[in-house]
C-alpha positions in Angstrom: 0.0 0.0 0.0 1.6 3.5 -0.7 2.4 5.3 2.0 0.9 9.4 0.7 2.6 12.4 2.4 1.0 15.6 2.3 2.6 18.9 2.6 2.6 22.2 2.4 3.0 25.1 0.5 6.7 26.0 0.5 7.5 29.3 1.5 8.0 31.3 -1.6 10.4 34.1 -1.2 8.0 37.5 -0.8 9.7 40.5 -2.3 8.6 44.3 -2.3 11.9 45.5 -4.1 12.4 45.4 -7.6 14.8 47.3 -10.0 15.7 50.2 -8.1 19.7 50.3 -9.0 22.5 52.2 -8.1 24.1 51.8 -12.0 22.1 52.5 -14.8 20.3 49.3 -15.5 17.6 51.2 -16.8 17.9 50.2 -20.2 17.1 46.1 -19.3 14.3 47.2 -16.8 10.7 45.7 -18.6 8.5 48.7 -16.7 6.3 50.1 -18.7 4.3 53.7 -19.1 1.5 51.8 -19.9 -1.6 52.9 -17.9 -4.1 50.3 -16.3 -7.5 50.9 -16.3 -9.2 52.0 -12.7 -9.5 48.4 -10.4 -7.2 46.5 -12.8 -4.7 44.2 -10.9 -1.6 42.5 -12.0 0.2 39.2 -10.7 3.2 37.4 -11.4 2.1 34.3 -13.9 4.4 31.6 -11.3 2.4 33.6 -8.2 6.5 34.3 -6.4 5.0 36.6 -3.9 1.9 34.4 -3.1 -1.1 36.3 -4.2 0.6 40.0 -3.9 -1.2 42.4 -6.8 0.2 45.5 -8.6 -2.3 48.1 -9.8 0.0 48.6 -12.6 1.7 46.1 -15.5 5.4 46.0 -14.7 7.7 43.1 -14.1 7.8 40.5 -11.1 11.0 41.1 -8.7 11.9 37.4 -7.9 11.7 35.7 -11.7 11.4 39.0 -13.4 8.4 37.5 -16.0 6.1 40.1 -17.4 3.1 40.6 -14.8 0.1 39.6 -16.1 -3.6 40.9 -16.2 -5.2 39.2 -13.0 -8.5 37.3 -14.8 -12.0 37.3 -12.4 -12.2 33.9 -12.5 -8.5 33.5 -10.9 -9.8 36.4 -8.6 -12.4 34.7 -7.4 -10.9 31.3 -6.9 -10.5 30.8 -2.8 -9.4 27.2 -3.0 -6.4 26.0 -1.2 -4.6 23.6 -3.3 -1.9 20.9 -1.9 -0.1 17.6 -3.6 -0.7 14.3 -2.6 2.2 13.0 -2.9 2.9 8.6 -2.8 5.9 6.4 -3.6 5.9 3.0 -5.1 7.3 0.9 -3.2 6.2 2.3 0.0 10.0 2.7 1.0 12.3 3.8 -1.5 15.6 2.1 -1.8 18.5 3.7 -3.4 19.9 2.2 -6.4 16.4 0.2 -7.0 13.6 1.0 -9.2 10.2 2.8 -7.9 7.8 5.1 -9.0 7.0 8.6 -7.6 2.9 10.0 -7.8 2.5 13.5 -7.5 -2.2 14.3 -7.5 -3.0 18.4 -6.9 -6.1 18.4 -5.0 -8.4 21.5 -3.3 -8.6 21.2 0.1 -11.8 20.1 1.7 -12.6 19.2 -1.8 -10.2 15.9 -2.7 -11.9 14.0 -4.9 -12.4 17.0 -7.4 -10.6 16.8 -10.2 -7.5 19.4 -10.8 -7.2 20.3 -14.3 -3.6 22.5 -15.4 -2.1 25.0 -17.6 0.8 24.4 -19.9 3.6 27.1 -17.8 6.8 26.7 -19.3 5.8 24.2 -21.7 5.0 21.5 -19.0 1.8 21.3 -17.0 4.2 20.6 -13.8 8.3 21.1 -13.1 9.5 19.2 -10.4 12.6 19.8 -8.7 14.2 17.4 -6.4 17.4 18.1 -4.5 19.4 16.0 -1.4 19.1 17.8 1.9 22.6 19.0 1.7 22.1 20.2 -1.8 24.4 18.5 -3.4 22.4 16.6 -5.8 20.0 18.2 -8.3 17.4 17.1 -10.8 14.6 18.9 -12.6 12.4 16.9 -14.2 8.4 16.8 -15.7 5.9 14.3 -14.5 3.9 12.3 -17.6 0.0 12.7 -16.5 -1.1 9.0 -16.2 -4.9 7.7 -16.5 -5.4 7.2 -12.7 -4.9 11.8 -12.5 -1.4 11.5 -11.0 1.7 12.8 -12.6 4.1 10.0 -12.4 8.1 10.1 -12.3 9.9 6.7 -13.1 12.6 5.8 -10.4 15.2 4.2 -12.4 17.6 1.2 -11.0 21.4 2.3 -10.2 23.4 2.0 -13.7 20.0 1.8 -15.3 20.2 4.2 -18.6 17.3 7.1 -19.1 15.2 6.5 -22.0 15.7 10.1 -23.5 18.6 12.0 -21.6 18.0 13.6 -18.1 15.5 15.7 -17.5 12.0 14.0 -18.6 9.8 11.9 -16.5 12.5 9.7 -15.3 15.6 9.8 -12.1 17.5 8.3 -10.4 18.6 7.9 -6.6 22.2 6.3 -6.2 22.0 7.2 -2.7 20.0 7.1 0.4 18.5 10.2 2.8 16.7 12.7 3.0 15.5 14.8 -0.2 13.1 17.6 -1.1 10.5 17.1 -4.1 9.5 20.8 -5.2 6.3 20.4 -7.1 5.3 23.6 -9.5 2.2 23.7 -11.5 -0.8 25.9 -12.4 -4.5 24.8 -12.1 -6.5 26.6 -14.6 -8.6 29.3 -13.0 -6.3 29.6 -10.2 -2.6 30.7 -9.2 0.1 29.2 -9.9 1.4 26.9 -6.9 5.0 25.5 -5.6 4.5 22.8 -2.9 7.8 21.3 -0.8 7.8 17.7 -0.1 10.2 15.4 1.6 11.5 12.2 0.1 13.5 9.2 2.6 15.0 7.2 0.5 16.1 3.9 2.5 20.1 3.2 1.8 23.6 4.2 2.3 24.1 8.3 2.1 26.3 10.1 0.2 29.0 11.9 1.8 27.3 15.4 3.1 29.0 18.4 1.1 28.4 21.7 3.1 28.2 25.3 1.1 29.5 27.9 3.0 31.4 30.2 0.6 30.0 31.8 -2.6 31.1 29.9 -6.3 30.6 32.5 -8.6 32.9 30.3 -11.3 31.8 27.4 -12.5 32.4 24.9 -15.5 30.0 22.2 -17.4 30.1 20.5 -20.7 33.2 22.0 -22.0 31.6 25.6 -21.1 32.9 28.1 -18.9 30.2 30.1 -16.6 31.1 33.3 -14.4 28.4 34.9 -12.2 29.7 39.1 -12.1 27.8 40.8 -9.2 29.4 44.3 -10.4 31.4 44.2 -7.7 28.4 44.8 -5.2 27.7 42.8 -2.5 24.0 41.2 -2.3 21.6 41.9 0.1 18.5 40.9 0.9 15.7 43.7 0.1 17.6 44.9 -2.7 17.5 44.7 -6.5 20.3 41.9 -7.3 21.8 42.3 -10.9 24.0 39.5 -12.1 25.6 38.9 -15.2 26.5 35.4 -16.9 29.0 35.1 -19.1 29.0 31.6 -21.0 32.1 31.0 -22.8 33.3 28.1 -24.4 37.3 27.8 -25.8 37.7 31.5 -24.7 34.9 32.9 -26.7 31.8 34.0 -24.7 28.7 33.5 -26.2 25.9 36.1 -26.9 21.8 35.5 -26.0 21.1 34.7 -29.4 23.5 31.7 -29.5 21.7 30.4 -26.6 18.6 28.8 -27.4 15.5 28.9 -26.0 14.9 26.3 -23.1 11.0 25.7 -21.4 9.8 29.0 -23.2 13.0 30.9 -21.6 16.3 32.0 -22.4 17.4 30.5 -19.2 16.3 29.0 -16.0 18.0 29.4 -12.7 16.7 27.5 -9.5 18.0 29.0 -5.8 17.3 27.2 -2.5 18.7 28.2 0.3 20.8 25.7 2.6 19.1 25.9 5.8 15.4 27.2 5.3 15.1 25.2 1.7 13.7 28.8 0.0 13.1 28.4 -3.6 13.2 30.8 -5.9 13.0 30.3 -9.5 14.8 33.1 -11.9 14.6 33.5 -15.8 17.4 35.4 -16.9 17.5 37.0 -19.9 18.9 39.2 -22.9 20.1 42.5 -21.9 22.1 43.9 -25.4 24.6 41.2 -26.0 24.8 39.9 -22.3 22.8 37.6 -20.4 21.6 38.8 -17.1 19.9 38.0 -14.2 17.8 40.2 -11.5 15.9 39.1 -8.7 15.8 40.3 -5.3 15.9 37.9 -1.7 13.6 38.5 0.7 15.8 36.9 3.6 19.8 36.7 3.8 21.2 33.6 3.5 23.9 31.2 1.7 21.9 29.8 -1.3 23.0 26.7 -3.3 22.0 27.8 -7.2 22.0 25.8 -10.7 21.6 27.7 -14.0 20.0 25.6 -17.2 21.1 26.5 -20.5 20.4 24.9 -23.9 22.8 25.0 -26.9 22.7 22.6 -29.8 19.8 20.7 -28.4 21.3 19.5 -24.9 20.3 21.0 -21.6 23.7 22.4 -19.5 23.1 22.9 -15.7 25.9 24.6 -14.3 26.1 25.3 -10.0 26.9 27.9 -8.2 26.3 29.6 -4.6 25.5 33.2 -3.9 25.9 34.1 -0.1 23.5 37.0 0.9 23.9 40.1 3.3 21.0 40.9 5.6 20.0 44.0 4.1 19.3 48.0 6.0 16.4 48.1 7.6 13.9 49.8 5.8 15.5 49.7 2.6 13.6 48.6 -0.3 13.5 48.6 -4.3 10.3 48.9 -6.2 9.3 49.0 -10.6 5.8 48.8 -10.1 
């Protein structure tokens, strides 16, 4: 019998600073002098600041998407929504084959169906990480007759179907991991709920992040994360560029392809609390850049996604940030 945890929403990181910047990053800002008509409200499309509108269009701080009209219907939608989430066998064992079943339901309503929305190209991202971080996956649930999203545990030495990042992984080692489950019902707002995973089986060595890694390297491709010099604190616009470079050329937006309906991805999650953030970076001229801002200080444990000639890179990194002045904040709304 499978054993079903439920849990709770993860604690999304709740900005109110955005784009307020002591260089002039004015010209990669996505504000706009368009006007809103009277009672119209705005709201990030992946919901980053959990229900928090803006009476005017604009940009969200945390993954920087375009905000978007908020519909009535959305408006009006009051249900809580959660994942059931089971595991076949009822114990996991590392190294052996399994099956993990992820079914949104509305609270107090369960046996409702939960219908979603296409964000990203996928009706639901999942992101699984060990406790210590040091193991990443992101993957996409395959919607199965019995209305659970299913993810194929694969046997140790056991090769995926299609590459990484489908509807299949794989645990070579046992502990304690985190499932984050991201999806959209239609008519509602878009939801990100944490999970925890024990996985029966000897664990792998705990790696412990500490110190920021601003250069990394994967695939033959060389990544540096350039704060400007500036130190990151929490509250305040962060701008970040990327430089990819591969055989000491770096390479511009446009020779990176498009990956999930984005440029880029970037996943955060901080080592202690388990934060998530999600980031899309984007073009900015002939650079790729990435703003956000972080609600909380902290030492977070990051991987960016990048897609050239068909094949997914994820490169890591860590960002320490600074608990920022009280009472200072950013805003582009």
């Amino acid at each position: 019998m499978k054993n079903i945890f439920i849990a709770g929403f993860v604690l999304v990181l709740s900005v109110t600073a955005f784009f307020a910047c002591n260089n002039d990053h004015s010209k990669h800002a996505s504000q706009t002098t368009e006007t809103a008509a009277p009672g119209t409200k705005y709201i990030c499309p992946m919901n980053c600041e959990k229900g928090k509108t803006y009476d005017q269009p604009g940009s969200c701080p945390v993954c920087h998407m375009d905000l978007e009209q908020m519909k009535a219907e959305v408006a009006a939608n009051t249900a809580g929504y959660f994942t059931a989430f089971s595991v076949t066998p009822a114990q996991l064992e590392a190294g052996k084959t399994g099956m993990l079943s992820l079914m949104p339901k509305i609270k107090g309503n369960e046996s409702a169906p939960v219908p979603l929305d296409l964000v990203h190209e996928k009706k639901m991202h999942l992101v699984l990480v060990s406790d210590d971080l040091s193991w990443f996956d992101h993957i996409h649930p395959e919607y199965s007759a019995t209305g659970s999203y299913d993810i194929k545990v694969l046997a140790k030495g056991e090769p995926f179907t299609s590459g990484r990042g489908h509807n299949e992984t794989r645990f070579d080692a046992g502990g304690k991991y985190w499932a984050f489950a991201d999806f959209k019902p239609t008519g509602g707002l878009n939801q990100v709920n944490k999970l925890e995973l024990q996985v029966a089986g000897a664990p792998a060595k705990t790696t412990a992040y500490t110190q920021p890694k601003l250069t990394t390297s994967v695939d033959g491709y060389s990544i540096k994360f350039d704060a400007h010099g500036s130190a990151i604190a929490a509250g305040a616009p962060a701008h970040l560029h990327i430089d990819i470079s591969k055989n000491g050329k770096r390479l511009t937006p446009d020779e990176i392809e498009n990956y999930l309906g984005a440029k880029a991805h970037v996943v955060l999650i901080e080592t202690t609390t388990k934060e998530f953030v999600h980031v899309h970076p984007e073009a900015a001229g002939d650079e790729l850049e990435m703003n956000t801002t972080f609600a909380k200080p902290g030492t977070y444990r990051g991987w960016l996604q990048f897609q050239t000639f068909g094949i997914v890179h994820t490169a890591d990194f860590v960002l320490a940030v600074e608990a920022g002045k009280p009472g200072v904040t950013g805003h582009g709304h």
